[in-house]
C-alpha positions in Angstrom: -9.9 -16.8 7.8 -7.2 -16.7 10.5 -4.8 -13.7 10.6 -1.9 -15.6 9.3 -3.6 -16.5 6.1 -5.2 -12.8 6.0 -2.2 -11.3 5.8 -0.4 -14.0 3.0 -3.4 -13.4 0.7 -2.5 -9.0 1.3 1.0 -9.7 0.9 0.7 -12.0 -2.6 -1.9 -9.1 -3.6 0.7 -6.2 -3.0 3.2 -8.0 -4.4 1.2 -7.7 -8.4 0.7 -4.1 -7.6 3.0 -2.6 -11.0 5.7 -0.7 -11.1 4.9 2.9 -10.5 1.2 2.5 -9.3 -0.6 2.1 -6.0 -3.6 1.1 -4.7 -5.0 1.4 -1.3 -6.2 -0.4 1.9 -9.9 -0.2 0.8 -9.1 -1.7 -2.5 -7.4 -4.9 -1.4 -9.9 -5.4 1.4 -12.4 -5.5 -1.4 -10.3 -7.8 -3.3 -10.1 -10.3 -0.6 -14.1 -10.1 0.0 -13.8 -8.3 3.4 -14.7 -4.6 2.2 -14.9 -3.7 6.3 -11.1 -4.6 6.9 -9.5 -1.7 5.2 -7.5 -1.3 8.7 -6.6 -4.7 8.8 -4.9 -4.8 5.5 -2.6 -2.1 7.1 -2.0 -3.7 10.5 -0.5 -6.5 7.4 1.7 -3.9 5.8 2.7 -3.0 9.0 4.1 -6.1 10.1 5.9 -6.9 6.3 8.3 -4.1 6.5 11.1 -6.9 7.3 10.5 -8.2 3.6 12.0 -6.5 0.7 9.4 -8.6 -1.7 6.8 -7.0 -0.4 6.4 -3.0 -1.7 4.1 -2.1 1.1 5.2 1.9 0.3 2.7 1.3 -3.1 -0.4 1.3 -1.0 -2.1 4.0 0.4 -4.8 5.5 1.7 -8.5 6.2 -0.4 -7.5 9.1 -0.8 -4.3 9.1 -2.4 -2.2 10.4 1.2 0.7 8.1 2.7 -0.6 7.5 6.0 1.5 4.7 6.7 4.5 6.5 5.9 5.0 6.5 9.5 5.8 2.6 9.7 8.8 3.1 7.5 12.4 3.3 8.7 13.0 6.5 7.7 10.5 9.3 7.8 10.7 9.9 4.2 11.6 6.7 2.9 7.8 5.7 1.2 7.6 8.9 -0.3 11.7 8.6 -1.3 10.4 5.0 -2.9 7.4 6.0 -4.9 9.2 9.1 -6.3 12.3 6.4 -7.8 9.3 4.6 -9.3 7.8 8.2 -11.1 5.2 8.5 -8.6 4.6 12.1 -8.0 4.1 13.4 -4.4 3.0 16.8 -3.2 2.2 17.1 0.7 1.9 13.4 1.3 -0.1 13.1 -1.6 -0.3 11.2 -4.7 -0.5 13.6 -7.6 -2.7 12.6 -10.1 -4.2 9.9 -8.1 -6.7 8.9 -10.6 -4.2 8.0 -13.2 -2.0 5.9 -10.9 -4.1 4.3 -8.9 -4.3 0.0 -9.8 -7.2 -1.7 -9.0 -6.1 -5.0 -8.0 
């Protein structure tokens, strides 16, 4: 699979991710067959940030922490975005993590 198609086939998987959830990196790796490209899914996010249709601030790490909150305009802006959608965050974490995560 070449990059280009890679990173369609993360973004049209992020896009079904539901309102107020989020899943993370390892998840839609899985989903796409490639359990070892966990990183690559986030080099995908990384590059999307251009397009509004795609709510790259619902993914995050296995662990429930918003590592890529860095690739965001503004410092707070994923953690600013998850919180309008009733997503709790404490520390750069997902509260109650278990109960929110979507497995796509």
């Amino acid at each position: 699979m070449c990059k280009k198609d890679f990173f369609l086939k993360v973004y049209d998987i992020v896009r079904t991710i539901p309102f107020g959830r989020v899943t993370t990196y390892g998840l839609i790796a899985k989903k796409l067959g490639l359990t070892s490209s966990a990183r690559t899914v986030g080099w995908a996010l990384n590059a999307s940030h251009n397009d509004s249709s795609i709510p790259a601030h619902r993914v995050v790490n296995r662990n429930g922490l918003l590592t890529g909150k860095h690739h965001f305009k503004g410092y707070n802006l994923m953690k600013q975005l998850l919180e309008n959608e009733g997503v709790n965050i404490q520390n750069d974490k997902v509260i109650d993590f278990k109960k929110k995560l979507w497995i796509p």
